[in-house]
C-alpha positions as CSV (number, residue, x, y, z in Angstrom):
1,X,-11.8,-8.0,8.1
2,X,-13.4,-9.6,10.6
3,X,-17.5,-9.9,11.3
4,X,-18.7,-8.2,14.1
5,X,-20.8,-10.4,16.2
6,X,-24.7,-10.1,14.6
7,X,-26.0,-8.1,17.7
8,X,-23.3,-5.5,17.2
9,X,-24.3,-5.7,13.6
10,X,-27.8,-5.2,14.1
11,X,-27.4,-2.5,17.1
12,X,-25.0,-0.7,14.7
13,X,-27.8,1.9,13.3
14,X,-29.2,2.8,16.5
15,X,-25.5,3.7,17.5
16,X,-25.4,5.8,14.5
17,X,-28.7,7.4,15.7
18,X,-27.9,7.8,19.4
19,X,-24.2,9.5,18.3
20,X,-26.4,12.4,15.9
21,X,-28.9,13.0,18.2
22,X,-31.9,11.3,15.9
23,X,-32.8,8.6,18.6
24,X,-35.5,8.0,20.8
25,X,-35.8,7.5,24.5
26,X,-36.0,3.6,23.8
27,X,-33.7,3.4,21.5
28,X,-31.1,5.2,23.2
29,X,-31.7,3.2,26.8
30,X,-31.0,0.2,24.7
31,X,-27.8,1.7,23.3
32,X,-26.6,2.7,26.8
33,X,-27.7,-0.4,28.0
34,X,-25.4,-2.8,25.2
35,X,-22.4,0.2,25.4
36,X,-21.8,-1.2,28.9
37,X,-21.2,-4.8,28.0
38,X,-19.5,-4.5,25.1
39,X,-16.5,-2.2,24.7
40,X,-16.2,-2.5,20.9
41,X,-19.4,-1.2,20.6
42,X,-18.7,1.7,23.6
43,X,-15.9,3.1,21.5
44,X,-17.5,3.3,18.2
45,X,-20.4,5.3,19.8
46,X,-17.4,7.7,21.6
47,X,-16.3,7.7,17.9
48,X,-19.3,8.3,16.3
49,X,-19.8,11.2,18.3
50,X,-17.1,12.9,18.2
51,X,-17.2,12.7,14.0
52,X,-20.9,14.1,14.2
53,X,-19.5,16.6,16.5
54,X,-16.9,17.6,13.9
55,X,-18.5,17.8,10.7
56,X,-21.8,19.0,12.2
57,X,-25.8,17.9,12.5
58,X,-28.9,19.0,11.0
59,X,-29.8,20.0,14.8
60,X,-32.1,22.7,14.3
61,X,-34.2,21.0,11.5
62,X,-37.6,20.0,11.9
63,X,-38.2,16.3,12.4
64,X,-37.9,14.2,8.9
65,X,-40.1,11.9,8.0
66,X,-39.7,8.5,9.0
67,X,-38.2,7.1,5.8
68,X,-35.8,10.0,5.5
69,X,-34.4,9.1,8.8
70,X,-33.5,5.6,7.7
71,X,-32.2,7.3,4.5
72,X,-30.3,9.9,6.8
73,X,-28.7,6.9,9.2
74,X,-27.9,4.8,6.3
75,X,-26.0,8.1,4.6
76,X,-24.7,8.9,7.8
77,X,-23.1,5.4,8.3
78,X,-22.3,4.9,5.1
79,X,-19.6,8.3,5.4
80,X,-18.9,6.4,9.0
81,X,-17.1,3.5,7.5
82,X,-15.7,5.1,4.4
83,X,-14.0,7.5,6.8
84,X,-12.6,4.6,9.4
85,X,-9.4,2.9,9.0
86,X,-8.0,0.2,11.5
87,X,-4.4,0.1,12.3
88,X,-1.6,-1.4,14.2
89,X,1.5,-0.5,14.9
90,X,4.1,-3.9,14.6
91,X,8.1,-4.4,15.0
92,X,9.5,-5.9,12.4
93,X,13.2,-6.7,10.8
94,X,13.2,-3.1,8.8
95,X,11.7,-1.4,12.1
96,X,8.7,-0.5,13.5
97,X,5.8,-0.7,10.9
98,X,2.4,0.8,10.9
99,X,-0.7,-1.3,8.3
100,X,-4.1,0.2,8.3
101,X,-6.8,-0.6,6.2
102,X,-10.5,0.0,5.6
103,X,-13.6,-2.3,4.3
104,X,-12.1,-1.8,0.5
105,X,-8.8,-3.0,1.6
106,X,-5.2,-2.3,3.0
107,X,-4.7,1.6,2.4
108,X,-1.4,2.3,4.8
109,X,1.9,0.5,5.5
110,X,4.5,3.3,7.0
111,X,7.6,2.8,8.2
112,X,7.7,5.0,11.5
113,X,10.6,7.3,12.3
114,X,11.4,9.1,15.4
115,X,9.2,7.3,17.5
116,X,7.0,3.9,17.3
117,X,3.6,5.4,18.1
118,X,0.8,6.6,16.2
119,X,1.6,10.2,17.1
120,X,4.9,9.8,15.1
121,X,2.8,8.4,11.6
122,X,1.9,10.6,8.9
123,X,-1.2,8.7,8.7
124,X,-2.0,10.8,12.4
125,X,-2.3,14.0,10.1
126,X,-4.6,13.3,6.7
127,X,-7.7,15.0,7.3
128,X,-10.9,13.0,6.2
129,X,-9.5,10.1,8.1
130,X,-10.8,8.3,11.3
131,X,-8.3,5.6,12.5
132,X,-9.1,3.4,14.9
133,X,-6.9,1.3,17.0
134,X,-7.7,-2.5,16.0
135,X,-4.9,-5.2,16.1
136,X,-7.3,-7.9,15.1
137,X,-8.2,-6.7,11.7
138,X,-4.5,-6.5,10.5
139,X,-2.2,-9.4,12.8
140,X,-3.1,-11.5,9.2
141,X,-1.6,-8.9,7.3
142,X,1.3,-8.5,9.5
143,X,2.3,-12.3,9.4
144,X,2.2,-12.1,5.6
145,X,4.2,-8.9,5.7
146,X,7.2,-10.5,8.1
147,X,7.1,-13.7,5.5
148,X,7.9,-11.2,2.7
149,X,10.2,-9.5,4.5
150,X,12.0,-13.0,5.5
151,X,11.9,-14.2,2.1
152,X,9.3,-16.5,2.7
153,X,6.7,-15.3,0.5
154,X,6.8,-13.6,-2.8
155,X,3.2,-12.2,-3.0
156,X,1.2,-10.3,-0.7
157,X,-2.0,-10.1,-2.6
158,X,-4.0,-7.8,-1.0
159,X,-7.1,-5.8,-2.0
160,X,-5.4,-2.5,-2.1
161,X,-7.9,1.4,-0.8
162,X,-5.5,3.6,-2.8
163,X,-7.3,6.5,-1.0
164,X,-4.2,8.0,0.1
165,X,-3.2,8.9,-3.5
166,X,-2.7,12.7,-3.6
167,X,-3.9,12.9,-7.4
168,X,-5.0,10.6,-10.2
169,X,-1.2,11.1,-11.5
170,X,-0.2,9.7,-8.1
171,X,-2.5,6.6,-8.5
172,X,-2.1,5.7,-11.7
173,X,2.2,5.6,-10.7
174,X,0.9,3.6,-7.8
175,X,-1.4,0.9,-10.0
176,X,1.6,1.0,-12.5
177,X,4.0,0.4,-9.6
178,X,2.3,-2.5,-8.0
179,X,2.5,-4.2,-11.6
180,X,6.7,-4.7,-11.2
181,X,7.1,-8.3,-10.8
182,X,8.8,-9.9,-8.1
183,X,12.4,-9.8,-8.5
184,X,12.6,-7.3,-11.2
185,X,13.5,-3.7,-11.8
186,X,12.2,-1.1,-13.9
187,X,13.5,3.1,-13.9
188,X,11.5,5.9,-12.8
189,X,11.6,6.9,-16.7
190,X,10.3,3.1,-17.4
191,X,7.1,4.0,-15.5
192,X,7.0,7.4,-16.9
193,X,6.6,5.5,-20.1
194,X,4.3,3.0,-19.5
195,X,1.8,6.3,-18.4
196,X,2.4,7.3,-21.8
197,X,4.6,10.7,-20.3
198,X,7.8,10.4,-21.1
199,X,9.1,13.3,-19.8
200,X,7.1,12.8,-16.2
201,X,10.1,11.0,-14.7
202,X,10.8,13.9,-11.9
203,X,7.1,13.6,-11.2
204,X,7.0,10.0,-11.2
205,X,10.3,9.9,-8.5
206,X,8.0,12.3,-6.5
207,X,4.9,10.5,-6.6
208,X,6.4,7.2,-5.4
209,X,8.7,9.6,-2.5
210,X,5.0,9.6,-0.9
211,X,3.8,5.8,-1.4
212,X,1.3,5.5,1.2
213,X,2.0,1.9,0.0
214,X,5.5,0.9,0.7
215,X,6.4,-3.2,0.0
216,X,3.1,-4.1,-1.4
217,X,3.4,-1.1,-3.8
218,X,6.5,-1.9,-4.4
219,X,8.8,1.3,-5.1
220,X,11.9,-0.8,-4.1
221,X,11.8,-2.3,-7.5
222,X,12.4,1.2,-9.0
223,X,15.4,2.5,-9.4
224,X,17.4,5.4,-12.1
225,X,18.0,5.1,-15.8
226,X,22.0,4.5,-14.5
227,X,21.0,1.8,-12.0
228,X,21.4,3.7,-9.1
229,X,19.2,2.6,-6.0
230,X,17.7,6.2,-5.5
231,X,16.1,7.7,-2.8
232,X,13.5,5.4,-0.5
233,X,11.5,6.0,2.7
234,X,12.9,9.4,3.7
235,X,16.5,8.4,1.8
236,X,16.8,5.4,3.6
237,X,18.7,3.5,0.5
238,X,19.5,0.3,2.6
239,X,16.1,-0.5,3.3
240,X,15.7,-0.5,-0.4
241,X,18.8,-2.7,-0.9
242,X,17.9,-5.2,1.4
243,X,14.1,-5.4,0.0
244,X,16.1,-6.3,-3.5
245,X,18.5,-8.4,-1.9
246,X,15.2,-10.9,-0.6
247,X,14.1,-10.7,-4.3
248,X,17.0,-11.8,-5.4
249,X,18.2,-8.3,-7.1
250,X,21.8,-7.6,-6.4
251,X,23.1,-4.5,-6.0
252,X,26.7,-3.3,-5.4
253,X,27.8,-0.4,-3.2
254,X,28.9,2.4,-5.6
255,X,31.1,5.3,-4.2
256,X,27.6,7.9,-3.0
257,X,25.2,4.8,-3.8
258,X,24.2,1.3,-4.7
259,X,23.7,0.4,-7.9
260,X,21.9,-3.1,-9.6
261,X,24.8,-5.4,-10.9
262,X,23.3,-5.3,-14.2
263,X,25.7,-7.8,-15.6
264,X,24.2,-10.5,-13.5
265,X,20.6,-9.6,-14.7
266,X,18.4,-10.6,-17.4
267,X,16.9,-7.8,-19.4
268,X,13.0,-7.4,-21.6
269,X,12.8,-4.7,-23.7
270,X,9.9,-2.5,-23.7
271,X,7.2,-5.2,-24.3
272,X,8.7,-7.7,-25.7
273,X,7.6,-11.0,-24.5
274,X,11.5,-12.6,-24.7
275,X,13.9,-12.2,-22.0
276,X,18.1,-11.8,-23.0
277,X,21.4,-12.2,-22.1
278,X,22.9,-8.6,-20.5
279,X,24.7,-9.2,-23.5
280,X,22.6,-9.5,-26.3
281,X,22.9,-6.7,-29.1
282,X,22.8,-3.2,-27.4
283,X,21.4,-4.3,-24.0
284,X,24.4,-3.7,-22.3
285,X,25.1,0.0,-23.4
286,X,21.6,1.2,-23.0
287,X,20.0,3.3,-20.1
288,X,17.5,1.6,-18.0
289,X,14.7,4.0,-19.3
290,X,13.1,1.2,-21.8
291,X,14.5,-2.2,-19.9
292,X,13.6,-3.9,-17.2
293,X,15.8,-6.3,-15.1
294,X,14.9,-9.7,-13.6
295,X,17.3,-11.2,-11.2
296,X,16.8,-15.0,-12.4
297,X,15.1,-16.7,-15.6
298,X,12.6,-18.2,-12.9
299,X,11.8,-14.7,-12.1
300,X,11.0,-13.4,-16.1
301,X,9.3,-16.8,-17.2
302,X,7.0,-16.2,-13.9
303,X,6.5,-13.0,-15.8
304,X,5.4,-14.9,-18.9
305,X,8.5,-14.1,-21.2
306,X,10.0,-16.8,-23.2
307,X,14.0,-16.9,-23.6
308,X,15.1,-14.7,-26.4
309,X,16.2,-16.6,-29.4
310,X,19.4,-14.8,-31.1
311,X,21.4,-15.1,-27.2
312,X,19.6,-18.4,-26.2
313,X,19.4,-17.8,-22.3
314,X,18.2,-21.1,-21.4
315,X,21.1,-22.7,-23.4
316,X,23.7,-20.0,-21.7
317,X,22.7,-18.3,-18.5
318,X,24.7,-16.1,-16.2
319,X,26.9,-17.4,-14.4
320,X,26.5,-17.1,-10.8
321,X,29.7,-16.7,-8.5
Protein backbone atom coordinates (compact mmCIF):
# COMPACT_ATOMS: atom_id res chain seq x y z
CA UNK A 1 0.00 0.00 0.00
CA UNK A 2 1.28 3.15 -0.27
CA UNK A 3 3.29 5.43 2.54
CA UNK A 4 1.53 8.20 3.82
CA UNK A 5 3.67 11.23 3.63
CA UNK A 6 5.79 11.24 7.31
CA UNK A 7 3.79 14.36 8.64
CA UNK A 8 0.54 12.46 8.16
CA UNK A 9 2.30 9.55 9.70
CA UNK A 10 3.40 11.37 12.60
CA UNK A 11 0.10 13.63 13.04
CA UNK A 12 -1.77 10.27 12.74
CA UNK A 13 -2.14 9.73 16.80
CA UNK A 14 -3.22 13.09 17.58
CA UNK A 15 -5.99 12.43 14.95
CA UNK A 16 -6.84 9.32 16.84
CA UNK A 17 -6.90 11.52 20.01
CA UNK A 18 -8.84 14.51 18.60
CA UNK A 19 -11.67 11.85 16.97
CA UNK A 20 -12.21 10.19 20.92
CA UNK A 21 -12.19 13.14 22.65
CA UNK A 22 -8.63 12.42 24.60
CA UNK A 23 -6.91 15.66 23.12
CA UNK A 24 -5.83 18.76 24.35
CA UNK A 25 -6.53 22.34 23.37
CA UNK A 26 -2.98 22.31 21.52
CA UNK A 27 -3.11 19.28 20.18
CA UNK A 28 -6.46 19.61 18.68
CA UNK A 29 -5.65 23.35 17.16
CA UNK A 30 -2.86 21.61 15.39
CA UNK A 31 -5.15 18.82 14.10
CA UNK A 32 -7.71 21.42 12.81
CA UNK A 33 -5.01 23.42 11.65
CA UNK A 34 -3.26 20.26 9.18
CA UNK A 35 -7.16 18.83 8.49
CA UNK A 36 -7.50 22.00 6.29
CA UNK A 37 -4.53 21.42 4.03
CA UNK A 38 -4.65 18.08 3.61
CA UNK A 39 -7.83 16.23 2.63
CA UNK A 40 -6.52 12.68 3.24
CA UNK A 41 -5.97 13.45 6.59
CA UNK A 42 -9.56 15.59 6.87
CA UNK A 43 -11.42 12.33 6.05
CA UNK A 44 -9.75 10.00 8.20
CA UNK A 45 -10.53 12.24 11.21
CA UNK A 46 -14.53 12.39 9.72
CA UNK A 47 -13.85 8.57 9.83
CA UNK A 48 -12.33 8.23 12.90
CA UNK A 49 -15.14 9.93 14.46
CA UNK A 50 -17.74 8.51 13.26
CA UNK A 51 -16.21 4.81 14.34
CA UNK A 52 -15.66 6.23 18.05
CA UNK A 53 -19.10 7.43 17.74
CA UNK A 54 -20.38 3.93 16.85
CA UNK A 55 -18.72 1.64 19.04
CA UNK A 56 -18.57 4.12 22.01
CA UNK A 57 -15.89 6.12 24.35
CA UNK A 58 -14.83 5.85 27.80
CA UNK A 59 -16.41 9.47 28.16
CA UNK A 60 -17.39 9.57 31.59
CA UNK A 61 -14.06 8.10 33.01
CA UNK A 62 -11.81 9.90 35.03
CA UNK A 63 -8.58 11.09 33.29
CA UNK A 64 -5.96 8.11 32.80
CA UNK A 65 -2.72 8.41 33.41
CA UNK A 66 -0.45 9.64 30.97
CA UNK A 67 1.06 6.32 29.80
CA UNK A 68 -2.39 4.67 29.66
CA UNK A 69 -3.36 7.23 27.15
CA UNK A 70 -0.56 6.42 24.81
CA UNK A 71 -1.55 2.72 25.60
CA UNK A 72 -5.35 3.68 24.90
CA UNK A 73 -4.48 5.70 21.36
CA UNK A 74 -2.13 3.01 20.36
CA UNK A 75 -5.24 0.29 21.14
CA UNK A 76 -7.45 2.56 19.74
CA UNK A 77 -5.55 2.88 16.37
CA UNK A 78 -4.55 -0.32 16.25
CA UNK A 79 -8.73 -1.58 15.97
CA UNK A 80 -8.65 1.75 13.45
CA UNK A 81 -6.67 0.08 10.80
CA UNK A 82 -7.65 -3.56 11.36
CA UNK A 83 -11.14 -2.37 10.79
CA UNK A 84 -10.22 -0.17 7.39
CA UNK A 85 -10.31 -1.51 4.02
CA UNK A 86 -9.61 0.55 0.74
CA UNK A 87 -11.46 -0.15 -2.34
CA UNK A 88 -12.15 0.66 -5.92
CA UNK A 89 -14.63 0.01 -8.07
CA UNK A 90 -13.03 -0.82 -11.83
CA UNK A 91 -14.60 -2.04 -15.46
CA UNK A 92 -13.23 -4.67 -16.70
CA UNK A 93 -13.85 -7.48 -19.61
CA UNK A 94 -16.13 -9.79 -17.11
CA UNK A 95 -17.82 -6.47 -15.78
CA UNK A 96 -17.63 -4.07 -13.28
CA UNK A 97 -15.26 -5.26 -10.41
CA UNK A 98 -14.83 -4.19 -6.89
CA UNK A 99 -10.79 -5.04 -5.05
CA UNK A 100 -10.39 -3.87 -1.47
CA UNK A 101 -7.79 -4.68 0.74
CA UNK A 102 -6.28 -3.79 4.10
CA UNK A 103 -2.48 -3.50 5.61
CA UNK A 104 -2.44 -7.63 5.74
CA UNK A 105 -3.37 -7.75 2.07
CA UNK A 106 -6.10 -8.00 -0.66
CA UNK A 107 -9.40 -9.25 1.27
CA UNK A 108 -12.27 -8.46 -1.59
CA UNK A 109 -12.63 -8.87 -5.36
CA UNK A 110 -16.64 -8.88 -6.16
CA UNK A 111 -18.07 -8.94 -9.23
CA UNK A 112 -21.02 -6.29 -8.90
CA UNK A 113 -24.46 -6.99 -10.09
CA UNK A 114 -27.31 -4.72 -10.50
CA UNK A 115 -25.54 -1.70 -10.38
CA UNK A 116 -21.64 -0.54 -10.52
CA UNK A 117 -21.45 1.29 -7.21
CA UNK A 118 -20.54 0.53 -3.76
CA UNK A 119 -24.14 0.52 -2.61
CA UNK A 120 -24.74 -2.55 -4.97
CA UNK A 121 -21.41 -4.71 -3.17
CA UNK A 122 -22.01 -7.09 -0.55
CA UNK A 123 -18.86 -5.78 0.88
CA UNK A 124 -21.37 -2.43 1.71
CA UNK A 125 -23.08 -4.83 4.34
CA UNK A 126 -20.36 -6.91 6.64
CA UNK A 127 -20.49 -5.39 9.90
CA UNK A 128 -16.91 -4.79 11.54
CA UNK A 129 -15.82 -3.25 8.34
CA UNK A 130 -14.78 0.37 7.51
CA UNK A 131 -14.18 0.86 3.68
CA UNK A 132 -12.72 3.67 2.51
CA UNK A 133 -12.76 4.95 -0.90
CA UNK A 134 -8.96 4.90 -2.22
CA UNK A 135 -8.12 4.21 -5.98
CA UNK A 136 -4.44 4.61 -5.31
CA UNK A 137 -3.94 1.66 -3.05
CA UNK A 138 -5.47 -0.90 -5.52
CA UNK A 139 -4.88 0.68 -9.54
CA UNK A 140 -1.58 -1.89 -9.10
CA UNK A 141 -3.87 -4.58 -8.36
CA UNK A 142 -6.28 -3.81 -10.95
CA UNK A 143 -3.61 -3.76 -13.85
CA UNK A 144 -2.48 -7.17 -12.65
CA UNK A 145 -6.04 -8.30 -12.46
CA UNK A 146 -6.95 -7.16 -16.39
CA UNK A 147 -3.50 -9.04 -17.40
CA UNK A 148 -4.98 -12.19 -15.89
CA UNK A 149 -8.05 -11.68 -17.23
CA UNK A 150 -6.41 -11.02 -20.84
CA UNK A 151 -4.26 -13.92 -20.57
CA UNK A 152 -1.36 -12.08 -19.95
CA UNK A 153 -0.33 -13.24 -16.66
CA UNK A 154 -0.76 -16.53 -14.95
CA UNK A 155 -0.09 -15.46 -11.22
CA UNK A 156 -1.44 -12.83 -9.25
CA UNK A 157 0.49 -13.29 -6.15
CA UNK A 158 -0.93 -11.35 -3.72
CA UNK A 159 -0.74 -11.30 0.17
CA UNK A 160 -4.24 -12.52 0.70
CA UNK A 161 -6.65 -10.81 4.50
CA UNK A 162 -8.92 -13.94 4.38
CA UNK A 163 -11.02 -11.95 6.92
CA UNK A 164 -14.11 -12.33 5.09
CA UNK A 165 -14.12 -16.10 5.76
CA UNK A 166 -17.51 -16.91 7.45
CA UNK A 167 -15.79 -19.97 9.55
CA UNK A 168 -12.53 -21.78 9.83
CA UNK A 169 -14.30 -24.51 7.50
CA UNK A 170 -14.70 -21.62 4.96
CA UNK A 171 -10.96 -20.68 5.20
CA UNK A 172 -9.40 -23.67 5.17
CA UNK A 173 -11.69 -24.39 1.52
CA UNK A 174 -10.33 -20.97 0.65
CA UNK A 175 -6.37 -21.73 1.52
CA UNK A 176 -7.02 -25.21 -0.16
CA UNK A 177 -8.61 -23.42 -3.18
CA UNK A 178 -5.98 -20.91 -3.88
CA UNK A 179 -3.54 -24.08 -4.05
CA UNK A 180 -5.20 -25.22 -7.72
CA UNK A 181 -2.65 -24.54 -10.12
CA UNK A 182 -3.02 -22.57 -13.10
CA UNK A 183 -4.62 -24.37 -15.77
CA UNK A 184 -5.91 -27.20 -13.81
CA UNK A 185 -9.05 -28.59 -12.33
CA UNK A 186 -9.94 -30.36 -9.31
CA UNK A 187 -14.00 -31.35 -7.98
CA UNK A 188 -15.69 -29.96 -5.14
CA UNK A 189 -15.26 -33.69 -3.61
CA UNK A 190 -11.27 -33.35 -4.56
CA UNK A 191 -11.12 -30.45 -2.04
CA UNK A 192 -13.42 -32.11 0.34
CA UNK A 193 -10.64 -34.65 0.37
CA UNK A 194 -7.64 -32.90 0.67
CA UNK A 195 -9.56 -31.33 4.12
CA UNK A 196 -9.53 -34.76 5.12
CA UNK A 197 -13.91 -34.70 4.92
CA UNK A 198 -14.88 -36.65 2.40
CA UNK A 199 -18.35 -36.38 2.73
CA UNK A 200 -18.12 -32.21 3.08
CA UNK A 201 -18.59 -31.86 -0.69
CA UNK A 202 -22.19 -29.99 -0.27
CA UNK A 203 -20.40 -27.84 2.27
CA UNK A 204 -17.40 -27.27 0.29
CA UNK A 205 -19.72 -26.09 -3.03
CA UNK A 206 -21.22 -23.73 -0.41
CA UNK A 207 -18.30 -22.32 1.02
CA UNK A 208 -16.68 -21.40 -2.27
CA UNK A 209 -20.71 -19.99 -3.46
CA UNK A 210 -19.45 -17.10 -0.96
CA UNK A 211 -15.63 -16.60 -2.09
CA UNK A 212 -15.04 -13.18 -0.97
CA UNK A 213 -12.00 -14.12 -3.20
CA UNK A 214 -13.14 -14.75 -6.70
CA UNK A 215 -9.98 -15.13 -9.56
CA UNK A 216 -7.21 -14.96 -7.10
CA UNK A 217 -9.05 -17.70 -4.99
CA UNK A 218 -9.67 -19.37 -7.74
CA UNK A 219 -13.13 -21.36 -7.59
CA UNK A 220 -13.24 -21.33 -11.42
CA UNK A 221 -10.81 -24.18 -11.34
CA UNK A 222 -13.49 -26.26 -9.40
CA UNK A 223 -15.87 -27.98 -11.02
CA UNK A 224 -18.28 -31.55 -10.26
CA UNK A 225 -17.12 -35.20 -9.90
CA UNK A 226 -18.96 -35.50 -13.69
CA UNK A 227 -17.14 -32.42 -15.06
CA UNK A 228 -19.77 -30.24 -15.07
CA UNK A 229 -18.91 -26.36 -14.78
CA UNK A 230 -21.22 -25.77 -11.75
CA UNK A 231 -22.59 -22.89 -10.30
CA UNK A 232 -20.22 -19.46 -10.11
CA UNK A 233 -20.81 -15.87 -9.09
CA UNK A 234 -24.56 -16.00 -8.55
CA UNK A 235 -24.84 -18.98 -11.44
CA UNK A 236 -23.06 -17.05 -13.79
CA UNK A 237 -21.49 -20.35 -15.58
CA UNK A 238 -19.90 -18.35 -18.50
CA UNK A 239 -17.83 -16.29 -16.52
CA UNK A 240 -16.44 -19.45 -15.22
CA UNK A 241 -15.93 -20.91 -18.76
CA UNK A 242 -14.24 -18.14 -20.01
CA UNK A 243 -11.75 -17.88 -16.80
CA UNK A 244 -10.89 -21.75 -17.93
CA UNK A 245 -10.85 -20.95 -21.42
CA UNK A 246 -7.64 -18.12 -20.66
CA UNK A 247 -6.05 -21.05 -18.69
CA UNK A 248 -6.23 -23.06 -21.24
CA UNK A 249 -9.11 -25.57 -19.77
CA UNK A 250 -11.61 -26.41 -22.49
CA UNK A 251 -14.90 -26.94 -21.81
CA UNK A 252 -17.84 -28.03 -24.14
CA UNK A 253 -21.41 -26.85 -23.90
CA UNK A 254 -23.44 -29.75 -22.63
CA UNK A 255 -27.33 -29.76 -23.12
CA UNK A 256 -28.16 -27.66 -19.18
CA UNK A 257 -24.25 -26.98 -18.81
CA UNK A 258 -20.60 -26.95 -19.77
CA UNK A 259 -18.56 -29.61 -19.07
CA UNK A 260 -14.31 -29.98 -19.13
CA UNK A 261 -13.42 -32.01 -22.37
CA UNK A 262 -11.67 -34.46 -20.37
CA UNK A 263 -10.35 -36.27 -23.25
CA UNK A 264 -8.11 -33.51 -24.14
CA UNK A 265 -6.79 -33.24 -20.50
CA UNK A 266 -3.98 -34.75 -18.65
CA UNK A 267 -4.94 -36.38 -15.37
CA UNK A 268 -2.65 -36.87 -11.48
CA UNK A 269 -4.11 -39.07 -9.23
CA UNK A 270 -4.53 -38.20 -5.75
CA UNK A 271 -0.82 -37.36 -5.03
CA UNK A 272 0.98 -38.82 -7.23
CA UNK A 273 3.75 -36.85 -8.52
CA UNK A 274 3.30 -38.36 -12.40
CA UNK A 275 0.92 -36.93 -14.80
CA UNK A 276 -1.06 -39.55 -17.57
CA UNK A 277 -2.59 -39.92 -20.73
CA UNK A 278 -6.76 -39.52 -20.25
CA UNK A 279 -6.22 -42.91 -21.22
CA UNK A 280 -4.01 -44.60 -19.06
CA UNK A 281 -5.60 -47.63 -16.97
CA UNK A 282 -8.91 -46.51 -15.32
CA UNK A 283 -8.41 -42.76 -15.77
CA UNK A 284 -10.87 -42.47 -18.17
CA UNK A 285 -13.90 -44.23 -16.35
CA UNK A 286 -13.34 -42.66 -13.08
CA UNK A 287 -15.29 -39.59 -11.36
CA UNK A 288 -13.33 -36.52 -10.87
CA UNK A 289 -13.51 -36.90 -7.00
CA UNK A 290 -9.70 -38.16 -6.67
CA UNK A 291 -8.17 -36.60 -10.21
CA UNK A 292 -7.28 -33.57 -11.16
CA UNK A 293 -7.02 -32.19 -14.77
CA UNK A 294 -4.26 -30.01 -16.39
CA UNK A 295 -4.98 -28.55 -19.65
CA UNK A 296 -1.28 -28.94 -21.12
CA UNK A 297 2.02 -30.99 -19.91
CA UNK A 298 3.55 -27.31 -19.51
CA UNK A 299 0.76 -26.78 -17.11
CA UNK A 300 1.38 -30.24 -14.76
CA UNK A 301 5.40 -30.16 -14.99
CA UNK A 302 4.89 -26.32 -13.73
CA UNK A 303 3.12 -28.26 -11.05
CA UNK A 304 6.20 -30.38 -10.46
CA UNK A 305 4.84 -33.87 -11.80
CA UNK A 306 6.98 -35.91 -13.95
CA UNK A 307 5.26 -37.84 -17.04
CA UNK A 308 3.83 -41.03 -16.02
CA UNK A 309 5.80 -43.98 -17.15
CA UNK A 310 3.38 -47.05 -18.21
CA UNK A 311 1.47 -44.19 -20.99
CA UNK A 312 4.70 -42.16 -21.68
CA UNK A 313 2.99 -38.67 -22.13
CA UNK A 314 5.94 -36.95 -23.31
CA UNK A 315 6.50 -39.62 -25.99
CA UNK A 316 2.53 -39.45 -26.96
CA UNK A 317 0.65 -36.38 -26.03
CA UNK A 318 -2.91 -35.44 -26.99
CA UNK A 319 -3.50 -34.40 -29.87
CA UNK A 320 -4.68 -31.08 -30.35
CA UNK A 321 -7.31 -30.22 -33.20
Amino acid sequence: MMRKPSVCQKIEPELVATAIGDADTTTAARVETHVRACAPCRQDLARYRAIDSAVGAWRGAPAPAEELVGARLTSRLADLRRRTLVYRIFPSPLGPILIARSEEGVSCIEYLTGGSDFAHSRLSRVEGVEALLDGAEVEALYRELLEYVEGRRTQLEWPLDLRLARSEFHRAVLQATARIPYGAVRSYAGIAGVLGKPAATRAVAQALRWNPLPIVVPCHRVIGASGALTGYAGNRVMLKQRLLAVEGVQARKAEHDFRVVREAMYARDHDDPAYCLPTCGSIGQRSLAGLTLFASRERAEAAGLTPCTDCRPDLHPIARN
